[in-house]
N, C-alpha and C positions, 0 to 999 in steps of 0.2 A: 504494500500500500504506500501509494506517495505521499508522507504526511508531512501537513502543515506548507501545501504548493499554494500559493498565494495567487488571486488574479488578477491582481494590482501590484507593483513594487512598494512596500514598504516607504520609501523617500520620494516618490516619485506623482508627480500630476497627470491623471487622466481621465480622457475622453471617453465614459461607455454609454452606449447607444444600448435602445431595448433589444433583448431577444429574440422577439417576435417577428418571422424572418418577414421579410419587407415593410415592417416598420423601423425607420431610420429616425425614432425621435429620442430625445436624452434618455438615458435610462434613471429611475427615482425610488423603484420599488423591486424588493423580491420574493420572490414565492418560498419560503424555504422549505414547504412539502415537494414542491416542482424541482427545485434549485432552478428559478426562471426569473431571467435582469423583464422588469417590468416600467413601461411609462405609464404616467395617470391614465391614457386611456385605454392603454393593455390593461393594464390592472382591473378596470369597472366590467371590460367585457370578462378579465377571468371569472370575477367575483359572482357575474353573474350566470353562470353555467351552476346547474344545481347542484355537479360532483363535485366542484371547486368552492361550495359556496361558505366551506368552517375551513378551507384554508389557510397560514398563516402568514400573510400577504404585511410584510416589516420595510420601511426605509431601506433603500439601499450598505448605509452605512451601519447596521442594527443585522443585517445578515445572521445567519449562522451557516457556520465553514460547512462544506461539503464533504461526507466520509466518500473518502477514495472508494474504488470496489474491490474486495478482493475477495478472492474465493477460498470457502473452508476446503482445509484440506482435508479432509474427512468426507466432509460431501462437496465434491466439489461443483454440483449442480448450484447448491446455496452461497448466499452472500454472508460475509461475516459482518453481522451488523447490532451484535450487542454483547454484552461484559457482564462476566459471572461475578459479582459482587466480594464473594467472599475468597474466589480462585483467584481472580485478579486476573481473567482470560478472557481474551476476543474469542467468540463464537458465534457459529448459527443459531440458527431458530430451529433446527431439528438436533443437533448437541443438547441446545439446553432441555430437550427432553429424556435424555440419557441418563443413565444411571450414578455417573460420575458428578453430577450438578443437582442431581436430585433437594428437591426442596429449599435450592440457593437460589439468592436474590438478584436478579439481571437485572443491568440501565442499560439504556441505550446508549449504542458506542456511538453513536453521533452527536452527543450530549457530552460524553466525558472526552471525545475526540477535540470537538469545541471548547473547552476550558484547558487542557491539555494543552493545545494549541495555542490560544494566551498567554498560558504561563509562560511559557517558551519566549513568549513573545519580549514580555513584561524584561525576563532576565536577560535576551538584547538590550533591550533599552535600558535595562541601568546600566549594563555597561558602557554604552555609547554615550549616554546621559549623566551617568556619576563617575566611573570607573577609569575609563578611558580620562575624560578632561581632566580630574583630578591629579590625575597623575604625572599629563603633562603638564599641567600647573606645576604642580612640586618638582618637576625636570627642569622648567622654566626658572624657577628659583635659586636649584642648584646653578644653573648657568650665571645667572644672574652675579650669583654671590662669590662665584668664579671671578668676574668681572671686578668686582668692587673689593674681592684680596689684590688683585693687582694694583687696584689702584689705592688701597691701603699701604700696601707694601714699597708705593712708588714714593707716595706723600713723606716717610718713614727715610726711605733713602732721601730723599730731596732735604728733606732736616739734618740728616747726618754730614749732606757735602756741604752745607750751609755752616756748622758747628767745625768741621774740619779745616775749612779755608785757612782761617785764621791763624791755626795751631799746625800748619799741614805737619812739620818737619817730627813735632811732637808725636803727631796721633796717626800716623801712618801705619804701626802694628794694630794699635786699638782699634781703628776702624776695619783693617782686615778682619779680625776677629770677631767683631761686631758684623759683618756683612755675612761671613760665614756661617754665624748662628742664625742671620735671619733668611738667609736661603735655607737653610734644613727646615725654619719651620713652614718657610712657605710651599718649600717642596710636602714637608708632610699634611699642611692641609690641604693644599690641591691636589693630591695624592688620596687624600680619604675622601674629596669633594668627587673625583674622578672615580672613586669607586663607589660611589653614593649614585653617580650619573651613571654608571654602567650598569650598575641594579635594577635602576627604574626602566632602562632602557629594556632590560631583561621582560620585567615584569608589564612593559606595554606588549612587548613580542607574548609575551604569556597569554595577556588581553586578546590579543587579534586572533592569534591561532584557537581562541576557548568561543572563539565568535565562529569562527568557522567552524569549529565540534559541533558547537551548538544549532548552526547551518545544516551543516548533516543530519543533524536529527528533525531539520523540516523536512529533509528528501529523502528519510528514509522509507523503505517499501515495504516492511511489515509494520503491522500493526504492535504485534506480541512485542517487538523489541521495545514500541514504543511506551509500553506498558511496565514492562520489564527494567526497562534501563533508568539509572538514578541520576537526578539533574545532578551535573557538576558544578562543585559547591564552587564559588568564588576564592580566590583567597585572596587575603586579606593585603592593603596595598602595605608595601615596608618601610620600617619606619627610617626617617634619614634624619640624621643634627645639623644644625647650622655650628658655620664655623666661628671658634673663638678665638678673635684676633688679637695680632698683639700691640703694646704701643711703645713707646718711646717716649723717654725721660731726659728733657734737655741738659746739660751739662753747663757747670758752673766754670768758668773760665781762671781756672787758676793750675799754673805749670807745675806745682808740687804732687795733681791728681788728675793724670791726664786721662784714665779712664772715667773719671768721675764729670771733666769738663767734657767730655765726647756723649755721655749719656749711654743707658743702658734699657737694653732691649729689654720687653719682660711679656710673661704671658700670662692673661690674666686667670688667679687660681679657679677657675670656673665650669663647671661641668657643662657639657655642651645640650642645649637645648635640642628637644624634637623638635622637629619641625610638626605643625598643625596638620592633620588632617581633616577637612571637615568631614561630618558627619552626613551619613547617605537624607538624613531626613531633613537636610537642609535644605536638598536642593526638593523646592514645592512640584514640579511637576512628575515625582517621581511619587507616586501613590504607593501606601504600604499595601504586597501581596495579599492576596484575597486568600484563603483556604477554600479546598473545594467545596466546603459544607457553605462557605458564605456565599459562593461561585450560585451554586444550586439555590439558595434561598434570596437570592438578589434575581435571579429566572425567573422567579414564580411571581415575584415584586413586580417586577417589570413587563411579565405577560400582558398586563389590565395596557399598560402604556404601549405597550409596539405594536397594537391592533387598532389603535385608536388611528383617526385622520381626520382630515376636514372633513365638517358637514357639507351638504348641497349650498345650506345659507347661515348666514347669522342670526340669529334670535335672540331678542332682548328680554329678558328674564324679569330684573325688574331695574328699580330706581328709587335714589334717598339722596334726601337735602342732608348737608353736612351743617350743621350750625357753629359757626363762629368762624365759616372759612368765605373768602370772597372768590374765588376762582380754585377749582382742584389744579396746583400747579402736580404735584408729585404724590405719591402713595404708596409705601412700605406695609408691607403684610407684618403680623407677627404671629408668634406659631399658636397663639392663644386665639388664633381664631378673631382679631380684632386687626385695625387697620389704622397709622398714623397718615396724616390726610395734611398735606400744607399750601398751603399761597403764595402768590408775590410780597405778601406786606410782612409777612415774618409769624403767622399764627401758625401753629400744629398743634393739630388736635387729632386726639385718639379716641376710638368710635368703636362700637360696634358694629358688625357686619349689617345692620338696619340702618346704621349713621346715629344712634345715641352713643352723645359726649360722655365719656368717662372722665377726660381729662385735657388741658391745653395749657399749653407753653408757648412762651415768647421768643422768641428767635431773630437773626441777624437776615433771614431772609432766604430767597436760594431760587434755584431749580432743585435736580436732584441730587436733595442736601443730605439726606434720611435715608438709613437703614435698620434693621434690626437684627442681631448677632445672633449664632446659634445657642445663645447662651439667653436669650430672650431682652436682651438689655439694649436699650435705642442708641444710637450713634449718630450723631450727626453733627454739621461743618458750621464753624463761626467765622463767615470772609471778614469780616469784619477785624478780629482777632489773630488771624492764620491759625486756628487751634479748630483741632476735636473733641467732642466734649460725649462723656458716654452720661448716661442713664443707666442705673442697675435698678432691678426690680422695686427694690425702696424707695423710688423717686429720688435718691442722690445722685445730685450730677456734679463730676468731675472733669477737668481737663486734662485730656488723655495722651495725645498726639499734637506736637507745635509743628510745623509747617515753615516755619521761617519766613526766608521770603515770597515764597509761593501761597497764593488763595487756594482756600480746595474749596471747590465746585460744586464737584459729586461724590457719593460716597456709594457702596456695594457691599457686604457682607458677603462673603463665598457659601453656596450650600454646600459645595464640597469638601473643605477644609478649614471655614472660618477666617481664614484672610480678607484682610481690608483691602477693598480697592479704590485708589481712591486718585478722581479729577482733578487734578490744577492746571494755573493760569500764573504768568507771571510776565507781566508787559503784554508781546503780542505772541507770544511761546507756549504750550500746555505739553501738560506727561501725564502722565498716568505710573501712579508710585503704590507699590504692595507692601504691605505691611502684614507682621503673623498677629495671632489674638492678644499676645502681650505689649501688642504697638513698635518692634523692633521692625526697623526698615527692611526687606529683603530684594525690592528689584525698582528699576525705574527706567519706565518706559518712555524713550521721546522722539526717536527717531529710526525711520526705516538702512535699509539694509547699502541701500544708498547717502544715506546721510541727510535726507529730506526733513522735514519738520512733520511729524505724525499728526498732531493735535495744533487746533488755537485756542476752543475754550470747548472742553469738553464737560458741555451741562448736565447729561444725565450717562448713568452706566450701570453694568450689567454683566452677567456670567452665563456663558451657554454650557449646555449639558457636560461642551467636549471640554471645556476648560479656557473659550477663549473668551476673550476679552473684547465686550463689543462695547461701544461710546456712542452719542450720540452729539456731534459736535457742531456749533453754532456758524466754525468757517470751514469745514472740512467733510461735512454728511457724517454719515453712519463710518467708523472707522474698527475695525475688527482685527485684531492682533491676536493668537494663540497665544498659550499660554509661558511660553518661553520668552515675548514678547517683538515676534518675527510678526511684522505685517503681513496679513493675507488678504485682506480684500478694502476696498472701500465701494460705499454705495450712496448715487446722490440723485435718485429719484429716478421720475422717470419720465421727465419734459423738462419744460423750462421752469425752474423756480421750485425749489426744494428748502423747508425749512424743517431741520428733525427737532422735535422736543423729547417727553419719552418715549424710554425704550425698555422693553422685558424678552425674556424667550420663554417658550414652554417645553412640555415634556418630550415631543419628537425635535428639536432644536431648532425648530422656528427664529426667527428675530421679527417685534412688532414693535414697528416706531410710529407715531405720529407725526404728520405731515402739516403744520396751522394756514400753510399756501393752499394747498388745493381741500385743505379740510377734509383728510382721511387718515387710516392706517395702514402705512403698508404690511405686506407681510412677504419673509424671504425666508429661501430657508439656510442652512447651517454652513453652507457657501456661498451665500451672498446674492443666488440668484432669486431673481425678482419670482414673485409667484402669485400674490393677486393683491387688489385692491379691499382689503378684508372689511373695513367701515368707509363708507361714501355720505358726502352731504343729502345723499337718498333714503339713507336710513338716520337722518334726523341728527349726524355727528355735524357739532360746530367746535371750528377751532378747537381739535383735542391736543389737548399738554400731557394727559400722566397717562398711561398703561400698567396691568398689575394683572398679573395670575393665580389662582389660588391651589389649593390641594383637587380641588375637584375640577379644574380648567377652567372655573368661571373667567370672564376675561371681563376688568373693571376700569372702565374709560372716564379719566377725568375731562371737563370742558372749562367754560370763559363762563360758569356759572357754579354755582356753591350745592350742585345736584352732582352724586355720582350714577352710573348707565353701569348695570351688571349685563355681560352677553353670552351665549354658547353657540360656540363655533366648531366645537369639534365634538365627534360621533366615536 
């Protein structure tokens, strides 16, 4: 069995067209009963055939991998297409009636095929992601610090010929002696620097060639091996010191002590430092490994979600005045099932999901200024101040995060990890800067791969399913950056005159921004492409500012009045 043959490159961008032989239209959906690349309107006809009709018809990028075919060799009429639980064997369907499996519990190998298959995945990518760069980092250092003994060593001599001029006749043994000692020590630590550089260089070759094992095991062609064989464990990167240089002690210019006027070299008594490794969970886009049992109970979570799609239309469910608010500029869920709701003039008010006020605060103002943490506590931006200020459940509010010279904007709570993400502006410049739950800075985003200016004032922002980073920015449209903070796409409507205010995604990775020019929302999906016009001035949308999603997809549209619109748009 070919396992883990991928039909897409891993690093690479491409073009699939549907299945469905003469249709040439994008491909968006797949059948994973069929294993069949489907367009929207391949899809409606699959669906509606009556053998097709509890198919499980998923986003293209939501797939599940295809088990290869391979034939039992026992019966080799049959396909082996599921796992004796407690054997730990690929078999048929007429094996596991045999007496050797009697009463054992089969999955299906195209279930344990598929997470199998991730894992594999996962362990490329930390090494590509932590492993790897890490290392060249600390190679980089070693080099580095290569460089700066020489030029220790130089400054050290340039002292010495400086001290000697004077006295040469004097100190012409004492400085040989002196230069002597200080070549052995510089021979010995670029000597242990150079075998510190030869280690890592070892243990990168280590890296590469473990990429490749690991390769092998997507093309291998049985199954059993794949079952059988134990992931090779990483090891651990080595540890390396920085070098302890030495200095020089000027000499006092007197002829009765000429080793004393020439100065003496010394090394200082100090043990040599490790050098830092960071730790694999620093770097955020590396998620901690799932266990199979979590693999399997995140499936079942997720069934309700990968089945769903847009409805035919949109339907407005209902509607509630917000009291004490003049325009729904922005709107932040919290997991209590309640909503913080704010304006242009500085009011947030937290409501209930009918719009009764529990509570209201005064504020410096904003667009999307407000989040709420996984930890249920409000977070939001004072431009006023350059500071973020939290709320914890007690109603204390502290200043959490200073900002310096940068205004923030917008704010984000990650549902993935709890990282802040968070909007600024400074002059006519914006970033986008992350921060973990304890407010420690970890990335800053501001410019593409080119060197261009990513952001100008990016007023509202957002986290998609995949981890990236979408904004919704005043001079620049919709701008979306993964989570590494590599530009991927931007999007600025789709005619003349594009103004985005909010922006949310939902559970298939949609992006819904509003639009206050043509008075709509668009709606795109998880690559940027355009996909329909989801709220029109036909269905009663003016000038919409906020968007907000809940646990049950209600989709809640703020406008240029003190009324929020609840809608359901997906099936």
């Amino acid at each position: 069995m070919a396992l883990f043959k991928m039909d897409i490159p891993q690093r690479a961008q491409h073009f699939l067209e549907c299945g469905i032989e003469e249709c040439d239209r994008n491909c968006e959906f797949y059948c994973n009963p069929c294993h069949q690349r489907l367009c929207k309107q391949c899809r409606d006809e699959h669906l509606k055939s009556p053998e097709n009709k509890n198919h499980e018809v998923v986003l293209y990028q939501q797939r599940k991998q295809q088990l290869p075919v391979e034939k039992c060799k026992i019966h080799p009429t049959k396909d082996v297409d599921m796992l004796c639980e407690e054997c730990q064997v690929p078999l048929c369907s007429k094996c596991a009636t045999m007496g050797d499996h009697e009463r054992h519990k089969f999955v299906d190998l195209e279930i344990v095929y598929a997470e199998k298959f991730t894992l594999c995945q996962q362990e490329i990518s930390k090494i590509y992601e932590y492993f790897l760069p890490t290392s060249q980092d600390l190679q980089k250092e070693i080099k580095k610090d290569c460089s700066e003994i020489k030029h220790i060593m130089d400054n050290i001599r340039t002292s010495m010929k400086t001290e000697g001029e004077t006295l040469k006749s004097l100190v012409d043994t004492v400085i040989s002696e002196n230069m002597k000692q200080l070549d052995q020590i510089e021979h010995s630590l670029l000597e242990d620097l150079n075998t510190q550089d030869k280690t890592m260089d070892d243990y990168i070759t280590y890296l590469n060639n473990l990429v490749k094992e690991l390769h092998k095991y997507l093309s291998s062609t049985e199954t059993q091996k794949l079952m059988s064989e134990k992931k090779p464990k990483i090891r651990s990167i080595p540890e390396t010191t920085k070098p302890v240089t030495p200095g020089f002690t000027a000499g006092q210019y007197s002829k009765s002590d000429v080793t004393k006027l020439l100065g003496k070299i010394h090394v200082p008594n100090t043990k040599a430092e490790k050098r830092e490794i960071r730790p694999i969970e620093s770097v955020h886009n590396i998620a901690k490994k799932p266990t199979l049992k979590q693999m399997k109970e995140d499936r079942k979570k997720s069934d309700k979600k990968q089945t769903m799609s847009l409805s035919a239309s949109v339907t407005k469910v209902r509607e509630f005045k917000v009291p004490g608010v003049d325009r729904v500029f922005h709107v932040s869920r919290d997991q209590s099932d309640r909503l913080w709701i704010s304006d242009y003039k500085g009011n947030l008010v937290q409501t209930d999901l009918q719009g009764n006020v529990i509570q209201k605060i005064k504020t410096s103002a904003g667009f999307g200024y407000h989040t709420v943490t996984q930890d249920g506590d409000l977070i939001f931006t004072d431009k006023d101040k350059n500071v973020i200020n939290r709320i914890t459940q007690d109603n204390k509010i502290t200043e959490f995060i200073k900002t310096g010279d940068w205004i923030p904007l917008s704010i984000h709570s990650s549902h993935i990890n709890g990282d802040l993400l968070v909007g600024m502006r400074k002059d006519i410049e914006g970033k986008v800067t992350r921060y973990n739950k304890t407010g420690k800075e970890l990335q800053n985003i501001q410019r593409d791969n080119k060197g261009q200016r990513l952001y100008g004032g990016p007023r509202y922002i957002t986290e998609n399913i995949n981890g990236d980073i979408c904004t919704s920015d005043y001079y620049k449209g919709v701008v979306v950056v993964n989570k590494s903070g590599q530009h991927r796409f931007s999007y600025t409507g789709q005619g003349s005159g594009f103004s985005p205010y909010g922006i949310c995604t939902n559970v298939l990775g949609h992006i819904l921004v509003c639009d206050v020019i043509s008075n709509t929302v668009h709606l795109l999906d998880q690559d940027g492409q355009f996909l329909s016009l989801l709220l029109t001035q036909q269905q009663g949308v003016d000038c919409p500012r906020s968007v907000c999603v809940d646990d049950e997809n209600n989709l809640y549209v703020g406008q240029l009045t003190d009324t929020m619109t609840v809608y359901k748009y997906l099936q």
